[in-house]
C-alpha positions as CSV (number, residue, x, y, z in Angstrom):
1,X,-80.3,159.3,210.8
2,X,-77.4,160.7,208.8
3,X,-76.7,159.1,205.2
4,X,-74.3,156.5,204.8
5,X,-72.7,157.6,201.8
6,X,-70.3,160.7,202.6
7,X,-69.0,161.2,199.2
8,X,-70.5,160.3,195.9
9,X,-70.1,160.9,192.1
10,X,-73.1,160.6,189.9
11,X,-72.7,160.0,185.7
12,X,-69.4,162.1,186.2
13,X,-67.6,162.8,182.6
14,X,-64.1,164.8,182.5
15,X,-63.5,166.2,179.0
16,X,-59.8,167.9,178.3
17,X,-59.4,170.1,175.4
18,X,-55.9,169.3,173.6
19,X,-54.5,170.8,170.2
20,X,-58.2,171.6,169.0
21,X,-59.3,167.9,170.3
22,X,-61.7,166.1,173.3
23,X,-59.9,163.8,175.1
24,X,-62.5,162.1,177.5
25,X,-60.9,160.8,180.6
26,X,-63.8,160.0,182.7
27,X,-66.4,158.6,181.1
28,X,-69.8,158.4,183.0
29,X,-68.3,157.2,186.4
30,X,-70.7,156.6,189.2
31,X,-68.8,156.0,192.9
32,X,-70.2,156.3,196.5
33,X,-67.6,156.1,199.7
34,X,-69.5,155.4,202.8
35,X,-68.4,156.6,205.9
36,X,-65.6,155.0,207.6
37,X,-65.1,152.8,204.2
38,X,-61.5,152.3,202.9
39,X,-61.6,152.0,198.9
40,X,-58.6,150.9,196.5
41,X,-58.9,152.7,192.8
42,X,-56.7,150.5,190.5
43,X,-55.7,150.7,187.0
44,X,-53.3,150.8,184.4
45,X,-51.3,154.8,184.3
46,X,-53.9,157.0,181.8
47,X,-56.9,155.0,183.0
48,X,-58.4,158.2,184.7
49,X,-57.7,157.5,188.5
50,X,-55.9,160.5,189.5
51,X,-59.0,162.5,187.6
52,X,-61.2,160.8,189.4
53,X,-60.1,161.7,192.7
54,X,-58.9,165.1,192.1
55,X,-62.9,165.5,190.8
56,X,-63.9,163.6,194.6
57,X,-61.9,166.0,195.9
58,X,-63.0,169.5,194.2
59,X,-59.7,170.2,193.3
60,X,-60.9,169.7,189.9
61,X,-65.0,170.2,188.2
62,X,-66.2,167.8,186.4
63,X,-67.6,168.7,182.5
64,X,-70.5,167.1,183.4
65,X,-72.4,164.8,186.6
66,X,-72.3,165.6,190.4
67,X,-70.7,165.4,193.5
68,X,-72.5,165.0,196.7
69,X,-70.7,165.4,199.8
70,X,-72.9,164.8,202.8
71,X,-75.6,164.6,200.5
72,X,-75.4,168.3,199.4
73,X,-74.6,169.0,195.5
74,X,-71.6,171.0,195.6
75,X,-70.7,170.8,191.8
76,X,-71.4,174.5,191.3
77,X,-70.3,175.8,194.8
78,X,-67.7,178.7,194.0
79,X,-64.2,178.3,194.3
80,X,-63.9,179.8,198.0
81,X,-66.3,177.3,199.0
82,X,-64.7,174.7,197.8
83,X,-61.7,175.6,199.2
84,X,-64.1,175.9,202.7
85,X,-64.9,172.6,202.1
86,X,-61.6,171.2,202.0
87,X,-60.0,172.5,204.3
88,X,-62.8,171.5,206.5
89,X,-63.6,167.9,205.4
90,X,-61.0,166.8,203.5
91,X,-57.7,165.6,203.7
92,X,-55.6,165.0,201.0
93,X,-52.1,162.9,201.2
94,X,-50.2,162.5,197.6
95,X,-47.2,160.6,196.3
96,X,-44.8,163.1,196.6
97,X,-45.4,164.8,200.6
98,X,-45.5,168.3,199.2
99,X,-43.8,170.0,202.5
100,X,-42.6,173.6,202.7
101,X,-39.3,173.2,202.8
102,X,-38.8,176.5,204.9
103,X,-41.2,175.9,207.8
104,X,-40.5,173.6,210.4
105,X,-42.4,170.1,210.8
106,X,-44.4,170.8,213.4
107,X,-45.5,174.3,211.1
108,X,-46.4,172.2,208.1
109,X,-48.4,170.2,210.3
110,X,-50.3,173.3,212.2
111,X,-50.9,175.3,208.4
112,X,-54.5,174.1,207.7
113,X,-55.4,174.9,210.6
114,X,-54.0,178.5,210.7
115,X,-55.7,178.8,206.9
116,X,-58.8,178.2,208.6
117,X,-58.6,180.8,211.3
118,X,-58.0,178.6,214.5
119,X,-55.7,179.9,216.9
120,X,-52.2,178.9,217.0
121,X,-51.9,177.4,220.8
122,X,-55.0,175.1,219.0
123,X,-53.1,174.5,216.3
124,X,-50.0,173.9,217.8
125,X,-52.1,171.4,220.3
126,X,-53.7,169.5,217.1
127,X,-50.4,169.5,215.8
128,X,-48.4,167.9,218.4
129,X,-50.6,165.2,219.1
130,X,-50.8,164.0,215.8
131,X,-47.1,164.3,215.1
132,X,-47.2,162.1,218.9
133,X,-49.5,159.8,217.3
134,X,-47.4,159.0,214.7
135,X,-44.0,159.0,216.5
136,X,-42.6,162.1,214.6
137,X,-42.6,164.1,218.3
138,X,-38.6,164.2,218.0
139,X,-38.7,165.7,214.9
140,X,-41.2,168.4,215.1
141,X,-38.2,171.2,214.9
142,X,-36.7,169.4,212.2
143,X,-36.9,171.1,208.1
144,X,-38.4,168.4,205.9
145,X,-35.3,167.9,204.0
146,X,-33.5,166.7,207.3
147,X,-35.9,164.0,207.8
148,X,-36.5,160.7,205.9
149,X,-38.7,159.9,202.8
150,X,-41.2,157.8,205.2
151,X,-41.5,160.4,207.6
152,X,-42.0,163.0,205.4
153,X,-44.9,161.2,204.0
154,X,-46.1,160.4,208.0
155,X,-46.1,164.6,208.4
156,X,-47.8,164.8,205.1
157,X,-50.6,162.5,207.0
158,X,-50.4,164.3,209.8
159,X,-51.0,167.1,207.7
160,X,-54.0,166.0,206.0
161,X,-55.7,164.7,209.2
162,X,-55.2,168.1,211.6
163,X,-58.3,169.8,210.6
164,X,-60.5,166.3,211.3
165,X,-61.8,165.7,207.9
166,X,-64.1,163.1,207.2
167,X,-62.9,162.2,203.8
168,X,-58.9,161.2,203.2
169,X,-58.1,161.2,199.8
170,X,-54.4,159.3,198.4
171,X,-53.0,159.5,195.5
172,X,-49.9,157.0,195.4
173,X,-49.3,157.7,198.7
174,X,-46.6,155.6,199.1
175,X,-45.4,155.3,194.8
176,X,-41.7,156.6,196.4
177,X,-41.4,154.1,199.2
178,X,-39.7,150.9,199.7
179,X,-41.9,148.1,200.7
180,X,-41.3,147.6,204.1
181,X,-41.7,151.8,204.5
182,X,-44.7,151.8,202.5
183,X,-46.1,148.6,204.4
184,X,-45.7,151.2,207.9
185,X,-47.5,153.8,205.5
186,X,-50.6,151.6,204.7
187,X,-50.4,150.2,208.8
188,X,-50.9,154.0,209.6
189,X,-53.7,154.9,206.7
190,X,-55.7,152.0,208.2
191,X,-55.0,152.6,211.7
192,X,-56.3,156.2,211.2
193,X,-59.5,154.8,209.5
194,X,-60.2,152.6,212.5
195,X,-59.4,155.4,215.3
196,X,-61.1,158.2,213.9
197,X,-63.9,156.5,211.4
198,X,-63.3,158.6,208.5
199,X,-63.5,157.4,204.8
200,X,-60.2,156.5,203.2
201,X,-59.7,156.4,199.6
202,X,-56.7,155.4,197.8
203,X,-55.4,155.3,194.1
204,X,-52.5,152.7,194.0
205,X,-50.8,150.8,191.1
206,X,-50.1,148.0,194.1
207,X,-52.7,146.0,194.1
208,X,-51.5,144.0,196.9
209,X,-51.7,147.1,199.0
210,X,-55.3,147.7,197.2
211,X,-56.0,144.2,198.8
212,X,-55.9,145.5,202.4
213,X,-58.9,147.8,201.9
214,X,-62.7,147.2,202.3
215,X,-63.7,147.4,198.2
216,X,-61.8,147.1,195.3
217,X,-62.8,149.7,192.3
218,X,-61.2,148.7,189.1
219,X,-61.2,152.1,186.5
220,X,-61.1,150.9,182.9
221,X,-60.8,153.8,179.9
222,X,-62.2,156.0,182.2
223,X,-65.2,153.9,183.2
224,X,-66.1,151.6,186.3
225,X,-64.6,148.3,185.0
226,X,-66.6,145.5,186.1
């Protein structure tokens, strides 16, 4: 029987060095996302959110404390791992869509894929069915800065969710939008977490978008508030 729990911090601590000062922004958090679970990570700005996830995500090491992702410690894996590991398992969507403003829609979408060595007619399959999915087919020729600010953000999904991670990690994802855009974003995250099963996470300042998900985590001064 596999675990639960796909992705979990233990006693996690994030100490930054500043003009010959510790600043401690994470402060002994302990977090566990089970699988399928949607999670809202709220606070006020400086609170350590963005920290936190960017830890979850092994974009970022923590000074001190663990992350387990399928159980396995993978605090001290090196950095090509890790980069292994993300590509593979998880996505990643953030507040601004982070295109490549010379490739092509449908090529942003297809560029995990082709980091991780599948071939392009796979690629290009993955690629098209998820831009299908998320009724962007029409602009899969278009250059990011010829489409809208919502669909840039729906390729920036599409993006994250091409190399069928089990993990989706977003950061502000829809900080840029107006409401009734980032309503359709939030429609989409949650439909993709129903289809597919795979654990959502979100750091939000809207807490009434926070309110659609399965658990609320409140981050304090760098600690689990609550």
């Amino acid at each position: 029987m596999s675990d639960p729990v796909v992705l979990r911090a233990e006693e996690v601590r994030k100490v930054f060095r500043k003009d010959g000062y510790d600043i401690e922004v994470l402060k002994g958090i302990s977090l566990s996302i089970g699988r399928g679970e949607t999670i809202g990570v709220v606070g006020v700005s400086g609170a350590g959110k963005t920290t936190l996830l960017q830890i979850l995500g092994t974009l970022d090491r923590p000074t001190s404390g663990r992350i387990l992702f399928d159980g396995e410690d993978v605090t001290g894996l090196s950095e090509d791992r890790l980069a292994s590991l993300r590509n593979r398992k998880i996505g990643f969507v953030f507040q601004f869509h982070n295109l490549l403003p010379e490739f092509s829609v449908l090529e942003n979408v297809m560029l995990p894929c082709r980091i991780a060595g599948l071939d392009k007619a796979e690629a290009r399959r993955r690629a098209e069915a998820l831009l299908s999915e998320a009724g962007l087919s029409q602009r899969a020729t278009h250059r990011s800065g010829e489409i809208s600010g919502g669909e840039q953000q729906r390729v920036a999904i599409c993006r994250a969710l091409v190399m069928e991670p089990s993990v989706l990690l977003a950061d502000e994802p829809t900080g840029n939008l107006d409401r009734v855009t980032a309503t359709g974003m939030v429609d989409l995250l949650l439909e993709v977490n129903r289809a597919r099963g795979l654990s959502l996470l979100m750091v939000t300042h809207n807490e009434q978008v926070a309110s659609r998900l399965d658990r609320l985590v409140r981050i304090d001064d760098g600690r689990v508030a609550g």
